[in-house]
Residue frames as a rotation matrix with the C-alpha (Angstrom) as fourth column:
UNK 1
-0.704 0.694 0.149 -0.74
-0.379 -0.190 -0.906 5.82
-0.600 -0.695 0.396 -1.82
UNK 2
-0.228 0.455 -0.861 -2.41
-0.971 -0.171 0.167 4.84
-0.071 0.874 0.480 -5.14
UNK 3
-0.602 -0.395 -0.694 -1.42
-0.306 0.917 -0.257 1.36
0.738 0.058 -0.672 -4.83
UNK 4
-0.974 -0.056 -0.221 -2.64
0.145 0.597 -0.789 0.79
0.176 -0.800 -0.574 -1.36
UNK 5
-0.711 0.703 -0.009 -5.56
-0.588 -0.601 -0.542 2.53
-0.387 -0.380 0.840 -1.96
UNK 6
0.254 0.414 -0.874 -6.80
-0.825 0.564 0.028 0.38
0.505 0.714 0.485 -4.90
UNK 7
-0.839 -0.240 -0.488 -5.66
-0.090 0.946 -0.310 -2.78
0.536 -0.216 -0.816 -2.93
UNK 8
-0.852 0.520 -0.066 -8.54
0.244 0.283 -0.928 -1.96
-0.463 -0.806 -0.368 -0.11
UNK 9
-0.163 0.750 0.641 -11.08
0.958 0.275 -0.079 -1.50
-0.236 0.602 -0.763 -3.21
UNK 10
-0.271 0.054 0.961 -10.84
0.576 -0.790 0.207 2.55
0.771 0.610 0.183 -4.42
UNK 11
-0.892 -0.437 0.115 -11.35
0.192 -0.596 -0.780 5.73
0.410 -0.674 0.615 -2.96
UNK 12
0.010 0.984 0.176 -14.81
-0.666 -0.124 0.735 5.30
0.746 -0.124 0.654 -2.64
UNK 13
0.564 0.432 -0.703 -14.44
0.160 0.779 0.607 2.35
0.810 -0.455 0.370 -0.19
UNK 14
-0.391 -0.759 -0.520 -12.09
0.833 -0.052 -0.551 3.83
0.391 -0.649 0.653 1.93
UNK 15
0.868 0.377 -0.322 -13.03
0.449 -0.874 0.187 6.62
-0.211 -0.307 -0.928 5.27
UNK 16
0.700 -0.398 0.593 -10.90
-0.319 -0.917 -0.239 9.80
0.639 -0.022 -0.768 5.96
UNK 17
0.746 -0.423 0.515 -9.66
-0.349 0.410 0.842 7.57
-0.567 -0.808 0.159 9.29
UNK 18
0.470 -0.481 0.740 -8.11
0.789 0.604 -0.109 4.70
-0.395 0.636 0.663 6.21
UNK 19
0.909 -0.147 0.390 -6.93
0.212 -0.642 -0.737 7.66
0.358 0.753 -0.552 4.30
UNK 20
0.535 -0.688 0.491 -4.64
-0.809 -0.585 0.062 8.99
0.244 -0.430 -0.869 6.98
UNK 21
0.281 -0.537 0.795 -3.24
-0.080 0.813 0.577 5.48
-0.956 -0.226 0.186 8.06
UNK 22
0.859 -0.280 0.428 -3.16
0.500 0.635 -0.589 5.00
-0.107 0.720 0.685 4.13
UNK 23
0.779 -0.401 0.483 -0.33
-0.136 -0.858 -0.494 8.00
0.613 0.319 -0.723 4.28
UNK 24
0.700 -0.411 0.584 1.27
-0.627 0.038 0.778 6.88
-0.342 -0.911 -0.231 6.95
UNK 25
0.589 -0.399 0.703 2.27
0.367 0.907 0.206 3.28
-0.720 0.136 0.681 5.46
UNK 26
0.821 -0.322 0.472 2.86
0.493 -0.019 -0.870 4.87
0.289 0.947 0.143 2.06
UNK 27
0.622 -0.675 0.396 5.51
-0.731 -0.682 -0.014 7.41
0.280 -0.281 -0.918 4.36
UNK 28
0.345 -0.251 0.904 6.72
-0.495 0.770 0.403 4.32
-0.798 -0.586 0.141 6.61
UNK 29
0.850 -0.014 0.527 7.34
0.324 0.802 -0.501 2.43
-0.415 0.597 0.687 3.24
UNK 30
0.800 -0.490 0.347 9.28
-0.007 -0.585 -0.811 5.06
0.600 0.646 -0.472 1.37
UNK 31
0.786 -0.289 0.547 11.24
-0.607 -0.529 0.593 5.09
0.118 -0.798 -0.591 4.64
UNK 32
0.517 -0.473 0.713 11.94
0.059 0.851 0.521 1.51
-0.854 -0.228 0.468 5.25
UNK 33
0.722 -0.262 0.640 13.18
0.680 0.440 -0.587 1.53
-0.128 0.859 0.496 1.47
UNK 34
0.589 -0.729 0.349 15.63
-0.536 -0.676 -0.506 4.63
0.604 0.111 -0.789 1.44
UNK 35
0.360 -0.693 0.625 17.27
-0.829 0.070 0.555 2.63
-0.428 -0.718 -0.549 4.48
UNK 36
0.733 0.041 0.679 17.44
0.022 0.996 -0.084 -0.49
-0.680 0.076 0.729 2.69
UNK 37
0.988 0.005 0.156 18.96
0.136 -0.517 -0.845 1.35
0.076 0.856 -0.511 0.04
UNK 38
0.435 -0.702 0.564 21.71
-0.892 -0.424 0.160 3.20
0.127 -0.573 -0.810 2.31
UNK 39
0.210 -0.391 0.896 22.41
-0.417 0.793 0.444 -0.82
-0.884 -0.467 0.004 3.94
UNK 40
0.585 -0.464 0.665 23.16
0.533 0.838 0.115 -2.04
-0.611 0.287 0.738 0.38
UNK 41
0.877 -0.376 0.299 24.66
-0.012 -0.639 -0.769 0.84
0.480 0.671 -0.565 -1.32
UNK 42
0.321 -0.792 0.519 27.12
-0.913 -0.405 -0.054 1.15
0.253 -0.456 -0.853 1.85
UNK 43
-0.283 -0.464 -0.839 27.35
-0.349 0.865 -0.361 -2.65
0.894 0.191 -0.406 2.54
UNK 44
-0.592 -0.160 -0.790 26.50
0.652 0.482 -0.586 -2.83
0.474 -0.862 -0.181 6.20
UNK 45
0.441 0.311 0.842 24.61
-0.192 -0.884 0.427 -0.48
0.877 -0.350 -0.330 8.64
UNK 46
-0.722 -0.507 0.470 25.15
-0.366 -0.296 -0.882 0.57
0.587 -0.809 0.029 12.18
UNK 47
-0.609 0.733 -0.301 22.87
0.792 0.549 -0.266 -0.76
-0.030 -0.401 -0.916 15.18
UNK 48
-0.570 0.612 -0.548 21.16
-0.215 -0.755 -0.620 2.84
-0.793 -0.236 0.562 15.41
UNK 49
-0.667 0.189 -0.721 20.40
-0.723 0.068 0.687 2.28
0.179 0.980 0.091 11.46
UNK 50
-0.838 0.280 -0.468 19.21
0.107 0.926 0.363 -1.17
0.535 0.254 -0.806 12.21
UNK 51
-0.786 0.500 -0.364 16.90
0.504 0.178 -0.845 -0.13
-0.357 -0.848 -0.392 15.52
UNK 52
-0.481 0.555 -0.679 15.50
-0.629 -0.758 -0.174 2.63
-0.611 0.343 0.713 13.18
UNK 53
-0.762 -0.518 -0.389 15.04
-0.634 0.719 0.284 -0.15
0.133 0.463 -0.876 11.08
UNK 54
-0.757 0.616 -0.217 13.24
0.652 0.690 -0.315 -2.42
-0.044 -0.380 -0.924 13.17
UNK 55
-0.667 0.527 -0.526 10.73
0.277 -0.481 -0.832 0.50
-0.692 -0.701 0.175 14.57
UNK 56
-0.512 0.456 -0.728 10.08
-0.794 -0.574 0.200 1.52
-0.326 0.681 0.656 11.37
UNK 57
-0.831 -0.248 -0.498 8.99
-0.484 0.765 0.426 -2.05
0.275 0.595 -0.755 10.29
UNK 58
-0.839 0.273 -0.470 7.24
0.486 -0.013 -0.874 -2.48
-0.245 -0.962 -0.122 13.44
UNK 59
-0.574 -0.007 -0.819 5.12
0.020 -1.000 -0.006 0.19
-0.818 -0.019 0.574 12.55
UNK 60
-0.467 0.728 -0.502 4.07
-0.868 -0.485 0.103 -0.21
-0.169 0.483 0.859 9.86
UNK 61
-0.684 0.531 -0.501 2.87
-0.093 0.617 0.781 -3.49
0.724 0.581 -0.372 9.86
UNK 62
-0.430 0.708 -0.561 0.46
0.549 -0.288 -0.785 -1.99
-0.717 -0.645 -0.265 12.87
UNK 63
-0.602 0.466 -0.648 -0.30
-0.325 -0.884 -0.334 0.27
-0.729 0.009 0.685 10.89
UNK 64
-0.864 -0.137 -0.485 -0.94
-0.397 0.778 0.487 -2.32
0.310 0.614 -0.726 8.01
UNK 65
-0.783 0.499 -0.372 -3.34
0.603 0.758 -0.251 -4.54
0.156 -0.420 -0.894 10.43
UNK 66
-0.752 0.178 -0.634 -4.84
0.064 -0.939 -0.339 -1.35
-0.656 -0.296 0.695 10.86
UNK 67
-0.118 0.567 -0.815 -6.32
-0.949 -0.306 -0.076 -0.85
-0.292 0.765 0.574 7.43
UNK 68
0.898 0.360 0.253 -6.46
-0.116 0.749 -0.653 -4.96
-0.424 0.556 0.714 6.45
UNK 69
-0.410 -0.899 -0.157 -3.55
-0.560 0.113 0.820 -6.69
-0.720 0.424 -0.550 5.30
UNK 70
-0.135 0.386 0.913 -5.76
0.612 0.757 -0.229 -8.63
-0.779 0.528 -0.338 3.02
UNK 71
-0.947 0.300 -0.114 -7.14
-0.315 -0.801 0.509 -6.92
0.061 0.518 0.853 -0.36
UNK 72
-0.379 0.697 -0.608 -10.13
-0.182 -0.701 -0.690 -5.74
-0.907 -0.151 0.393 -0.86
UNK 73
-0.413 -0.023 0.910 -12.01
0.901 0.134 0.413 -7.74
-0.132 0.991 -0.035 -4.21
UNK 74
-0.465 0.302 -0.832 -13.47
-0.344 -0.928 -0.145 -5.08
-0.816 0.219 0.536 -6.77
UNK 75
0.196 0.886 0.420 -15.89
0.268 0.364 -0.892 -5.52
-0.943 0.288 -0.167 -8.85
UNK 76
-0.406 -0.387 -0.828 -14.46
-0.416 -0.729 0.544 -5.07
-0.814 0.566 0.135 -12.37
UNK 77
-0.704 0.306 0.641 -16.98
0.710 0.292 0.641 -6.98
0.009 0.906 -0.423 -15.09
UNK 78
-0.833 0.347 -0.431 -18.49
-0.518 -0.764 0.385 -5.01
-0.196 0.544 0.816 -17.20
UNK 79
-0.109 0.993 -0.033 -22.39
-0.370 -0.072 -0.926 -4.98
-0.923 -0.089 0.375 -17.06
UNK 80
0.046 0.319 0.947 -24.53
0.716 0.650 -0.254 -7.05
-0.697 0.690 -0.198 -19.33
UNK 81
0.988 0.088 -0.127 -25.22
0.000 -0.820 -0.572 -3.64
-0.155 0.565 -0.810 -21.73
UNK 82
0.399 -0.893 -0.208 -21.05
-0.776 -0.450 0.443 -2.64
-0.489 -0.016 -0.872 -21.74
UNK 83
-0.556 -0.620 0.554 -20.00
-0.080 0.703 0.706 -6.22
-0.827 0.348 -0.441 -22.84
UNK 84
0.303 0.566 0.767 -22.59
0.593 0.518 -0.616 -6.31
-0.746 0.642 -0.179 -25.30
UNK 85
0.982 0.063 -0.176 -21.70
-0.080 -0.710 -0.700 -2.98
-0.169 0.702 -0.692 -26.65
UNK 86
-0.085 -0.990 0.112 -17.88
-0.632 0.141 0.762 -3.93
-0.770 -0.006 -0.638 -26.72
UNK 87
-0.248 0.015 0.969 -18.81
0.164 0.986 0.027 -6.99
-0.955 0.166 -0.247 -28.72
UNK 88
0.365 0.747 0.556 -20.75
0.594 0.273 -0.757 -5.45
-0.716 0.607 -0.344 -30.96
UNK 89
0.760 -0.412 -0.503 -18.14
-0.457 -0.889 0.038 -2.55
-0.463 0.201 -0.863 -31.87
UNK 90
0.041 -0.665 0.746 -15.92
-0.174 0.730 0.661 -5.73
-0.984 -0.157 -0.086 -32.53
């Protein structure tokens, strides 16, 4: 959830609505990967496996478009004052 948060710019830039959708994907992800797992640990899956598969995939990249598949830039330079005082500690 950490990840996806910081992709759409911190937790400040994100509502309560983004929050819950961010939980979702981060569930929907964890998902899609345990199956992926299962299909190469066992070599093959089954069509149920695969349909679960698909839906789950499905999913989340709605749920994705949802919150912005794009990131989110963040401001991370450091103010005239902060770089000066970095420099000078140098």
């Amino acid at each position: 959830m950490a990840l996806i948060i910081h992709d759409l710019g911190g937790e400040d830039a994100i509502s309560e609505m983004e929050r819950g959708l961010v939980q979702r994907v981060a569930t929907q992800q964890v998902a899609i990967e345990k199956l992926e797992a299962q299909f190469a640990q066992e070599g093959a899956a089954d069509d149920k496996q695969l349909d679960l598969h698909q839906r789950l995939s499905n999913t989340l990249r709605r749920n994705q478009e949802a919150l912005g598949l794009k990131r989110r830039a963040k401001d991370i330079t450091p103010t005239l004052d902060q770089y000066m005082a970095e420099q000078s500690g140098a």
